[in-house]
N, C-alpha and C positions, 0 to 999 in steps of 0.2 A: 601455738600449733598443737601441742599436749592437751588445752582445755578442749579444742577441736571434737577431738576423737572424744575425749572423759566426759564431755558434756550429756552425750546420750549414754553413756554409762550411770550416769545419776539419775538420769529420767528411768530408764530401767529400773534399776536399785529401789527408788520411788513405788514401780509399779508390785515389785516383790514384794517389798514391806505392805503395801496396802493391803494384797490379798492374805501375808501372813499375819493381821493384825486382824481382820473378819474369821481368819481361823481361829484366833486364839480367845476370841468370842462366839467362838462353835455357830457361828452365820458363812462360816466360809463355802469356795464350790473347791474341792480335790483337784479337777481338769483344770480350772483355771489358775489355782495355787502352781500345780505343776508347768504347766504350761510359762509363766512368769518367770519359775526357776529356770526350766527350761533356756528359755531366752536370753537373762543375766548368763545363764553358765555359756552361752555360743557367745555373747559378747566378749568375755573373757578370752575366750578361747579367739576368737578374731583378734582383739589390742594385744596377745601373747603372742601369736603365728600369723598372722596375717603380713604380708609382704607393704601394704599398701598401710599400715601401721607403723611403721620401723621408726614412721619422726615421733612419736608419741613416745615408743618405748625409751629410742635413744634420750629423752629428757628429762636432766637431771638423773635421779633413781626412780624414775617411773615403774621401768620393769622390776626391779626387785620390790616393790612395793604392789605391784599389780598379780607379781605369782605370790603375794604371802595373803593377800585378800582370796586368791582364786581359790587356792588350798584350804582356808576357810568357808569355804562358799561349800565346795567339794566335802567337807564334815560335815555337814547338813543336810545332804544328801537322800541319808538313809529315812532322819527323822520328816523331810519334807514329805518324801514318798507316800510316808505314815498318815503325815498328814493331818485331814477333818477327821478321816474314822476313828484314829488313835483318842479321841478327846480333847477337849480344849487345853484341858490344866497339864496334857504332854507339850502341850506346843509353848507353855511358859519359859522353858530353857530355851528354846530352838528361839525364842526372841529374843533372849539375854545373851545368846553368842551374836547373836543376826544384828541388834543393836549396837555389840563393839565394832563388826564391820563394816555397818553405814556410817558407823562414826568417820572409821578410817578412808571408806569411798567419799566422802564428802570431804572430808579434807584432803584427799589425792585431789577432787576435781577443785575448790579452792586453790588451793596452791596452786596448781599449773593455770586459773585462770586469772590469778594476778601475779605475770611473769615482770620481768626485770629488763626485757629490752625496751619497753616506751621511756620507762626511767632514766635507763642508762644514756637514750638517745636525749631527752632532754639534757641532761646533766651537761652530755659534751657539750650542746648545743652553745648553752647558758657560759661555760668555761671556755670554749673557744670565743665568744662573744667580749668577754671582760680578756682576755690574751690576746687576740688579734686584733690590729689596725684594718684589714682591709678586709670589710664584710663579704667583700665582691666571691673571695675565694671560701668563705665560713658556706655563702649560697649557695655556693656549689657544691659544696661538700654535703651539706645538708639534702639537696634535691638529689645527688644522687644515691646516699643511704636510704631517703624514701619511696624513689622509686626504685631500688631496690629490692627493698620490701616489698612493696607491690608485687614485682616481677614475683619474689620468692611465695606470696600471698595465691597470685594466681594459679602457680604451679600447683601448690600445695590444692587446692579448689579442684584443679581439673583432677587432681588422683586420686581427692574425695570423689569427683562423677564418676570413677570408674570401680564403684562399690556401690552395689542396690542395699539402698538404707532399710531394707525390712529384714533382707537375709543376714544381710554383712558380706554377700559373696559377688566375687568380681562380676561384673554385669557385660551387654553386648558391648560397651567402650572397649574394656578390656578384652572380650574377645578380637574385635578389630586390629587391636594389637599384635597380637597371634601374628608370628613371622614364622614358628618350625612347630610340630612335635616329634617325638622320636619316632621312630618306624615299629620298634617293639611296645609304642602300645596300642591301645584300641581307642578308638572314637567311636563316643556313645551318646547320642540324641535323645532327648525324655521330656516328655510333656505328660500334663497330667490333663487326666482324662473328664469332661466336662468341666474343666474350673470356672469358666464363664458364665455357667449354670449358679454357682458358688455365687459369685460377686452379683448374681441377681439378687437372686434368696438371703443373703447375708452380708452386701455392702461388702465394702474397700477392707474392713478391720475383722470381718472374716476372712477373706480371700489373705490378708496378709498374715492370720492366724495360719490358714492352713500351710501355708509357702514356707515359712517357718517349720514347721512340724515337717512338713515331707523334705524341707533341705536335710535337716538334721538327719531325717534317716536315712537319706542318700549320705552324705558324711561318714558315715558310722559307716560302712559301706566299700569306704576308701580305704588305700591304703597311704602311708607317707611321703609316698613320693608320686601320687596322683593329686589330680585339679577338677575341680568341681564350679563351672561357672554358670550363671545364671544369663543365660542368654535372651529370654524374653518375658512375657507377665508369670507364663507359666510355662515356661522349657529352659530347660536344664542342657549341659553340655559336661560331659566327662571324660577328662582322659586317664587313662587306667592301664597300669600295666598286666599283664598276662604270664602268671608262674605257669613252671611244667607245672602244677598238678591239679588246675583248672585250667578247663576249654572254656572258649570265648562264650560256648551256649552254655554251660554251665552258671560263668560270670552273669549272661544278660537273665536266666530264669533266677538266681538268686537275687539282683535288685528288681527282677520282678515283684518276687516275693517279700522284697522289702519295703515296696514302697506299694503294697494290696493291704489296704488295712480299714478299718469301721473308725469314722474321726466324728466327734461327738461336740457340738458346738448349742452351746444354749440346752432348749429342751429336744435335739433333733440328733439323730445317727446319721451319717451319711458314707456308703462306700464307696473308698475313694480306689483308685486305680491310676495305674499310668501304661504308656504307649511308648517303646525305646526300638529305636533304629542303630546299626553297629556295623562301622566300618571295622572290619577284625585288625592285631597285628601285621606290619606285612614283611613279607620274605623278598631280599635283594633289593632293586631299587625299588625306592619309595616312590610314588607321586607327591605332587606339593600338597600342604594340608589342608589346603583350601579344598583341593579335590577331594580330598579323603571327609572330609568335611562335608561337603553336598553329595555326595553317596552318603552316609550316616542318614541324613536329611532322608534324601531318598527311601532309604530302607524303613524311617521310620513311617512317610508319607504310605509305602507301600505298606506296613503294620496295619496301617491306619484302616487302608480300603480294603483290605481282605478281612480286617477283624481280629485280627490277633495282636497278643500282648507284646512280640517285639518282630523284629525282620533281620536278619544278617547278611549285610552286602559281600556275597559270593557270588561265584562264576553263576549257578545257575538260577541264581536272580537277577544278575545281569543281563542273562539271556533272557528272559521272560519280559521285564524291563520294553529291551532294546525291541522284542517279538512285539507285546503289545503296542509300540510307539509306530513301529512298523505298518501292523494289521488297523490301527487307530488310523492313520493318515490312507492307506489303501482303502478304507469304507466312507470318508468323507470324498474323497474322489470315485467312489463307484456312485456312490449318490449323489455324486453335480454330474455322472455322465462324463466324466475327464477322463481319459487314457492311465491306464494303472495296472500295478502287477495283481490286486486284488480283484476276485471274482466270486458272489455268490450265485447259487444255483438250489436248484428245488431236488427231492426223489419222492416218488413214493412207496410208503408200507403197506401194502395190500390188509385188508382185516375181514379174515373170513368166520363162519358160522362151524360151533364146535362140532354142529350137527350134518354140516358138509365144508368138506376140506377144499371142495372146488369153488362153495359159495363165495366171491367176494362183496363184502358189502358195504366196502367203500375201502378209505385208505386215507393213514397220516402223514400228511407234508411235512415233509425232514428239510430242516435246511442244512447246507451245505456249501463250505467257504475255503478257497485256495489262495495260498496266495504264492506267488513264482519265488521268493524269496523266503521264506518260512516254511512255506508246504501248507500241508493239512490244519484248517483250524478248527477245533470242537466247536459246535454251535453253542454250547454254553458260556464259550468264553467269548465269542464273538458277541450273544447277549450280553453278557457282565460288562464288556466294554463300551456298546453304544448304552446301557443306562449309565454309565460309570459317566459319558462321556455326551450326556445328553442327545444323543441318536436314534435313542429307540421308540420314537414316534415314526421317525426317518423308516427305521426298519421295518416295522411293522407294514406302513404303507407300502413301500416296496413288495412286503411277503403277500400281501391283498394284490395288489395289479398284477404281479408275477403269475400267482396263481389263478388269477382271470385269464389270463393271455393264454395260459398252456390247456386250462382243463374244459375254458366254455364250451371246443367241439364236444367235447364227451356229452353233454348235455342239450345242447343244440341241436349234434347228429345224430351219435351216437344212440338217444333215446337211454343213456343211462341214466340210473337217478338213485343211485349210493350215496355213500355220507363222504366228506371232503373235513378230517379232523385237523382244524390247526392250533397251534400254538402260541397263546397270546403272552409276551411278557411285558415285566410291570406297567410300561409306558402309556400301553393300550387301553390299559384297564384306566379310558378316563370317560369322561362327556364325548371325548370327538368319537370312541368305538361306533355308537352306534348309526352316525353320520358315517364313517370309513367303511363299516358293512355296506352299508346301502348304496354307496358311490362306487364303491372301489369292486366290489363283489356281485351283488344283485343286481344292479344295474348293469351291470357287465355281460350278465347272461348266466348267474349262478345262480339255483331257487336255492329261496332261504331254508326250503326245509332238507337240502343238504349240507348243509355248513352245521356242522358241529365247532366249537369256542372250547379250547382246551384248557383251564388255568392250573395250577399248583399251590398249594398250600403259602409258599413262599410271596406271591406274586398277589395272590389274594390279601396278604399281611392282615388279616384278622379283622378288613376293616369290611364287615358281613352286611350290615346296610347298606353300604353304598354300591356295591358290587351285587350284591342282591341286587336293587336299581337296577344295573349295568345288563342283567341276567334278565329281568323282565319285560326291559326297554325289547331284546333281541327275542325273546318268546314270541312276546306279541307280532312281530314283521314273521315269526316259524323258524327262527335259528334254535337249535339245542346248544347243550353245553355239557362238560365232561369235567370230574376232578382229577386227574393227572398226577403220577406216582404216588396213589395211595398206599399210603403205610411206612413213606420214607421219612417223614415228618413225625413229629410231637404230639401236634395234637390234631391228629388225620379222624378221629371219630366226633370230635366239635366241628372238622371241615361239612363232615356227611350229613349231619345235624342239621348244623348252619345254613349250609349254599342252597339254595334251589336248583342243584344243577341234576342232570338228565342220566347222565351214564356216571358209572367209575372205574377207572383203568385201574387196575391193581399191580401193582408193581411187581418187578421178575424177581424179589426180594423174597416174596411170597411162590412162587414155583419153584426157585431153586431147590433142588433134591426131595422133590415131593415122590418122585418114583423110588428112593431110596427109605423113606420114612411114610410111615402110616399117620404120625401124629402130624406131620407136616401137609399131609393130602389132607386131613381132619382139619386140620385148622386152614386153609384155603376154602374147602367147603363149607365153611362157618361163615368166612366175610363175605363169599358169594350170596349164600343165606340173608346175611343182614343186607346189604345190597338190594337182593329180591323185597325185602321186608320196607325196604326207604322207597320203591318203587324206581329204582334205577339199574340200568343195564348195564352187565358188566361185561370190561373189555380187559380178555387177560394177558399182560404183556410178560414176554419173553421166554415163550413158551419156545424152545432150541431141539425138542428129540421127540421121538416115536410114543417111548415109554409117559412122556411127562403129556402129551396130546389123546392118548388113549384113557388116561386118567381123567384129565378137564371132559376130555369127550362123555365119562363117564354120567357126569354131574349135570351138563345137557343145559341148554339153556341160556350160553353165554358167547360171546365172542372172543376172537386171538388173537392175537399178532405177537408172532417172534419168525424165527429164523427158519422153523421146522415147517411152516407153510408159504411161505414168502421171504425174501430181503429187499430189505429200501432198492427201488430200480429209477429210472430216469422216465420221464412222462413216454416214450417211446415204449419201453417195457411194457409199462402198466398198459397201454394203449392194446400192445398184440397182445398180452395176458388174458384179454376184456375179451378180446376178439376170438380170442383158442376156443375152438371146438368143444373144450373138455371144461369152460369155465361158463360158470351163469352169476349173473347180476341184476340188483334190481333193475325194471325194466318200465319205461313207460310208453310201450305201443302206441299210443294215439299218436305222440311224438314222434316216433324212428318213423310211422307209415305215409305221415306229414310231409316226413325231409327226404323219405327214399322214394315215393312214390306208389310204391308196393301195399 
């Protein structure tokens, strides 16, 4: 059972010596010297503490023969680190002590692997055979010593499975196990981020490099009386207690930070990161671990989809959670037509000319989503969720028929012929958009050349060919197009560049306290400027007061919407808006004289 375990302590041992032996003919590599040590020094540290070890140490004087090698190992330490840069002819001692203690690793794993119980059992065998008359009971005695062994053989086998042979650290068997943890500590989920990328680029004995390197630093990490298991190729499971004098987000941004590092394999750098989900301590009664366990899970899943480096399962991610699972199953039943607490609906924002406050000349479809159990849902999150959740092809078509149904009279009867700005996200932006305009909209009884196509820097995701494509397909039938929250983004002057689009929204990012600042009305009249200069019209949002519309007014030349000339209204609004006395709109007379008679 002893040579068991020492066996891969030798093959280790083996792999040390080899790279200190290219050091010490100055061909060595420093990373992987280190890394070697590395490894030897966690083995150690597994056959000294490691629970699932215990038969190894208890054998014969295993342990005290294993901490007086380890303690040697650990003297070496400083000079490994030193290493290739120090020179070859430093690294000649470092192999005169490194040689006495392979001496003694090789004869630890010797010894224990030629033990004295197949001996001993022959010897009786043999003895009770020349003693006894009657073999009948020598058989028996003998099958049951060996199956026995078996028995003990097996056992011994399955609590090696429940140790991942790369790290040394308890693997998913051993979490299976898992009957309690305590309620004072934390449960914390970790996965590393792209590893699967890894094991393309770099095979099985990279990937087992890195897993290696990031256990240990998660290790380092712990403290003595926390657990660190390796639950899957590349996730990690920790349980960790929580002193007064760190918070639990303190705890998870510190092994963030421990385990954000540049790992260097062969000729190539690669930044590594991980993703950690964290069920915190809990106060009075506990739930069972398992629960506590799939919240971790959860929290990290939800790390995942938002993008950030960890998630903490509390009350108001719970709620968000339980909100979106809600608002998730209410949009799959508004789109089969099923009975539901979930209802979207249309407004719209009136968008007038700076040059007259009564001009409207057209308006952007705001969507708008209730649900009887949640209440009010921001339309960005209702996006997030149907792409999250593969629906936002779903939605899209929806917001096209929708807005057919409610605005064709205005065009029909009406003789109106303003611009209809919609909002297209990620989904839309494919081959079928230009199919879905044509069906769902122009065919409908919308002209194309009121449909303006609003996207965002985000939605466009920088991929400018092929949306360019998307952009020209819809020119050519007379749809415009718009770039949407300019200047909220990165790199909003590559978008202006880039798109072939028509108009630019300028974001209220850009008017906020322009009537309070000069250098801020300065630099608004600047991107107007460059705007005028790419041959695109611009439409300035969130224009809210007197002060900040006498300003834009001042500049001349562009369009508004915010709050100080309109607020998003319900098709009915917009309709009597159109209609008031005191408003003018584009207008196409041959139409209105067609449908009225007049």
């Amino acid at each position: 059972m002893a040579s068991w375990n020492l066996a891969q302590l030798g093959t280790e041992a083996g792999d040390f010596d080899r790279e200190l032996s290219l050091a010490a003919k100055g061909v060595g590599d420093q990373d992987e010297l280190t890394l070697r040590y590395d490894v030897l020094w966690s083995r150690y540290d597994y056959l000294l503490n490691g629970s699932e070890s215990r038969a190894t140490r208890d054998h014969q004087d295993n342990e005290l023969r294993l901490k007086a090698l380890f303690s040697q190992l650990r003297a070496l330490e400083e000079p490994v680190l030193a290493g290739v840069g120090s020179g070859p002819e430093d690294i000649v001692p470092v192999m005169e002590a490194w040689n006495r203690q392979k001496a003694g690793i090789q004869q630890l794993v010797i010894d224990n692997f030629v033990g004295d119980e197949a001996s001993r059992l022959v010897t009786a065998v043999e003895e009770s055979r020349n003693r006894l008359a009657n073999l009948r009971v020598l058989t028996l005695v003998a099958l049951v010593a060996v199956f026995s062994y078996l028995a003990f053989a097996i056992a011994f086998v399955r609590r090696q499975s429940r140790v991942d042979p790369v790290t040394g650290l308890p693997n998913s068997q051993y979490l299976h196990g898992v009957r309690r943890v305590s309620p004072e500590k934390a449960i914390i989920t970790c996965e590393i981020r792209g590893f699967q990328l890894v094991l393309s680029d770099f095979g099985t004995e990279g990937g087992d490099d890195l897993l290696r390197v990031f256990a240990r630093k998660l290790r380092k990490q712990l403290g003595a009386d926390d657990e660190l298991i390796q639950a899957s190729q590349s996730g990690f499971v920790m349980f960790m207690s929580v002193s007064l004098t760190e918070d639990i987000e303190t705890i998870a941004k510190r092994l963030v930070g421990a385990t954000t590092f540049d790992w260097r394999i062969k000729d190539s750098v690669l930044h590594v990161s991980a993703v950690m989900g964290v069920d915190p301590q809990c106060q009075g009664n506990s739930p069972d671990w398992s629960i506590r366990y799939q919240r971790a899970h959860r929290a990290l899943t939800q790390a995942r989809l938002e993008g950030h480096n960890y998630c903490i399962n509390q009350e108001d991610l719970r709620r968000r959670i339980e909100e979106d699972r809600l608002v998730h199953t209410g949009l799959i039943r508004f789109f089969n037509n099923e009975p539901g607490t979930l209802h979207l609906s249309l407004v719209y924002q009136p968008i007038v000319s700076s040059e007259n406050i009564n001009l409207v000349t057209g308006a952007e479809v705001l969507l708008r989503c209730r649900d009887e159990r949640v209440g009010f849902v921001p339309p960005n999150r209702v996006v997030d969720l149907c792409e999250r959740y593969g629906l936002g092809v779903e939605l899209g078509r929806w917001l096209f028929r929708q807005i057919a149904r409610e605005t064709q009279s205005l065009y029909q009867n009406l003789g109106f012929s303003g611009n209809l700005s919609i909002n297209l996200n990620p989904s839309m932006l494919d081959d079928h958009l230009v199919q879905d305009v044509q069906s769902l909209l122009i065919d409908a009884g919308i002209p194309a050349n009121a449909l303006c196509m609003e996207i965002t820097e985000d939605n466009a995701a920088l991929e400018f060919q092929r949306i360019n494509q998307l952009i020209g397909s819809l020119h050519s039938m007379g749809v415009t197009f718009a770039l949407d929250d300019f200047g909220t983004g990165h790199s909003s002057l590559e978008y202006v560049r880039e798109l072939k689009v028509d108009r630019l929204k300028i974001d209220r990012c850009f008017v906020n306290g322009i009537e309070e600042s000069e250098d801020k009305a300065r630099f608004l009249a600047s991107v107007i400027a460059m705007a005028d200069q790419a041959y695109m019209k611009s439409v300035i949002e969130g224009v809210e007061n007197q002060a900040q519309w006498q300003l834009i007014e001042g500049i001349g030349g562009v369009l508004i919407q915010g709050y100080y000339a309109h607020k998003p209204m319900p098709l009915n609004d917009y309709l009597a808006l159109l209609l008031d006395s005191g408003t003018c709109y584009p207008f196409v007379e041959t139409r209105y004289l067609a449908t009225t008679g007049y």
